[in-house]
C-alpha positions as CSV (number, residue, x, y, z in Angstrom):
1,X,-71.3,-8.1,-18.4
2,X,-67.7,-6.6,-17.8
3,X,-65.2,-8.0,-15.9
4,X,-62.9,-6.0,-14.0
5,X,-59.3,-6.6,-12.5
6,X,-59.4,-7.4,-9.2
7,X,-56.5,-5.9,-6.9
8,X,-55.4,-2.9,-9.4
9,X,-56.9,0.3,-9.2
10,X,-57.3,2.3,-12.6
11,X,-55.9,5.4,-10.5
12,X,-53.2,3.6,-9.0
13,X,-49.8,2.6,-10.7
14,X,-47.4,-0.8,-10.0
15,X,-44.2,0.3,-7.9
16,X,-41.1,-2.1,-8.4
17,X,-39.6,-2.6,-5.3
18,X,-36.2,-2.0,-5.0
19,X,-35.2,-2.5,-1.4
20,X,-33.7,-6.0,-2.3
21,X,-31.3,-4.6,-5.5
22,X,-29.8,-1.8,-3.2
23,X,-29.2,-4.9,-0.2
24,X,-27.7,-6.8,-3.1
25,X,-25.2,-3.7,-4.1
26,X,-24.4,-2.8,-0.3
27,X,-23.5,-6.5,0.5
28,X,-21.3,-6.1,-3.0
29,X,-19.8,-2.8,-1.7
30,X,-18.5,-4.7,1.6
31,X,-17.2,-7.5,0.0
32,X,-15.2,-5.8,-2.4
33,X,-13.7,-3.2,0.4
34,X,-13.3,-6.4,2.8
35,X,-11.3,-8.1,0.2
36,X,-9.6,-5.2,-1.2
37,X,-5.5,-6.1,-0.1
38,X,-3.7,-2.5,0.5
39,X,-0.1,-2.5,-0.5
40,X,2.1,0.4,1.1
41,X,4.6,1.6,-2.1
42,X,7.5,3.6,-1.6
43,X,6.1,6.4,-4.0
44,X,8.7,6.0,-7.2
45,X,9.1,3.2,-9.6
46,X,12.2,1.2,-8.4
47,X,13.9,-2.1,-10.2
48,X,15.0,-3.8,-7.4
49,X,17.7,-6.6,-7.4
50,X,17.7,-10.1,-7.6
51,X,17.8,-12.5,-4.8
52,X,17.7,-16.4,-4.6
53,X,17.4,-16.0,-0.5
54,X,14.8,-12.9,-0.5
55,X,11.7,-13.5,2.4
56,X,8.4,-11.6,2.5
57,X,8.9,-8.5,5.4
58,X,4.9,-8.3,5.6
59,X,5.5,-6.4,9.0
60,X,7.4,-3.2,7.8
61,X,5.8,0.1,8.5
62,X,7.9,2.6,6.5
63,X,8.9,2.3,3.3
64,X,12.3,4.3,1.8
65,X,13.2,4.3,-1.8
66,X,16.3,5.1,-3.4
67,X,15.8,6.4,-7.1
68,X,18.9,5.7,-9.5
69,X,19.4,9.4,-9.4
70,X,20.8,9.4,-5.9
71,X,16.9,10.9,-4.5
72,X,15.5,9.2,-1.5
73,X,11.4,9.2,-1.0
74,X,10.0,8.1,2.4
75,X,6.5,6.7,2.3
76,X,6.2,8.9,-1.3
77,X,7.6,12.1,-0.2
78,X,11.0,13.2,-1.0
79,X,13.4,13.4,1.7
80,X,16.4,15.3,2.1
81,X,19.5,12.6,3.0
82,X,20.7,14.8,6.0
83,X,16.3,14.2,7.7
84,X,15.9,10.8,6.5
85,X,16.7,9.3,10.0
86,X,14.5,12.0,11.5
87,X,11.6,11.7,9.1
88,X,11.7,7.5,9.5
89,X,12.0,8.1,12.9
90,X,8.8,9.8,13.5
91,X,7.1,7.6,11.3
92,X,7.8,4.4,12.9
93,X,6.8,3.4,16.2
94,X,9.1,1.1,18.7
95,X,8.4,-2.4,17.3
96,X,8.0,-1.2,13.6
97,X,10.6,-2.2,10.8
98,X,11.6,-0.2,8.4
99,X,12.5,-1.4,4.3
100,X,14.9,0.1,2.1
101,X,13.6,-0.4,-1.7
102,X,17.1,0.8,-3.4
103,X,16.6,0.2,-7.2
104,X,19.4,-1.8,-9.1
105,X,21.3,1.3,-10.6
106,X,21.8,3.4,-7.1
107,X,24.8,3.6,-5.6
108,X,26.0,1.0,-2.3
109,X,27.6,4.3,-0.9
110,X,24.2,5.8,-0.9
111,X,22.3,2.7,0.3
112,X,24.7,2.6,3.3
113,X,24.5,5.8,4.4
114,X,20.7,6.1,4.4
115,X,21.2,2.7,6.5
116,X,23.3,4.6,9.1
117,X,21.3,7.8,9.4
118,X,17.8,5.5,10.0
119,X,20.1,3.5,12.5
120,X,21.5,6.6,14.2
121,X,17.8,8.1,14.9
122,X,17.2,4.5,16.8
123,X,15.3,2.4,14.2
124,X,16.9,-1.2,14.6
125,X,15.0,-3.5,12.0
126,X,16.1,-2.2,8.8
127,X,15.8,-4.2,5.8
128,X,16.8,-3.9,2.2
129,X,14.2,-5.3,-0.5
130,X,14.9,-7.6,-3.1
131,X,13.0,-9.5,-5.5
132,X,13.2,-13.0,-5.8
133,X,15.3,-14.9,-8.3
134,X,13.1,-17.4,-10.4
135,X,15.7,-19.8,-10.4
């Protein structure tokens, strides 16, 4: 006497299921875009200087860089000097802040001057950026 299987059909083929892998890799995909931190960068590479009394400005909208070259970016677009007041002006809104990443080799003249124009437009908080001193 045979024996045959019970519950499997010679016609039908086993399906793997796969409803719980793709619920494992969505509830990946969120974790890893909830946890993702999103820096804002100025658009160049700048060396900034030193600074024992530096503090963390986690609150600034617009970032400015000033290249050693004398070239100023704004949020990683290349400003003329003369629009840089307008250009930061549009950009940030009535309680934003504004930080100035000037690398180590630019010029104070420059770095003062891109202060006043940013000033002059009617952005207050302006900050220049510093890294700390490990000291």
């Amino acid at each position: 006497m045979r024996r045959r299987r019970l519950g499997a059909n010679d016609g039908e083929a086993s399906e793997i299921n796969l409803t719980p892998m793709l619920d494992v890799v969505f509830i990946m995909l969120i974790f890893f875009i909830v946890t993702t931190s999103f820096i804002k960068e100025s658009g160049v590479e700048i060396e900034r200087p030193e600074s024992s009394a530096a503090s963390p400005r986690p609150d600034a909208q617009v970032m400015v860089a000033i290249t050693p070259e004398g070239a100023v970016w704004v949020d990683g677009s290349a400003v003329d000097l003369h629009r840089v007041g307008d250009e930061v002006a549009a950009l940030v809104s009535n309680d934003g802040a504004v930080v100035i990443q000037a690398d180590r080799d630019s010029t104070t003249g420059l770095l003062i001057e891109v202060m006043d124009r940013i000033r002059e437009a009617g952005v207050e908080q302006v900050a220049v950026a510093a890294s700390r001193s490990r000291t």
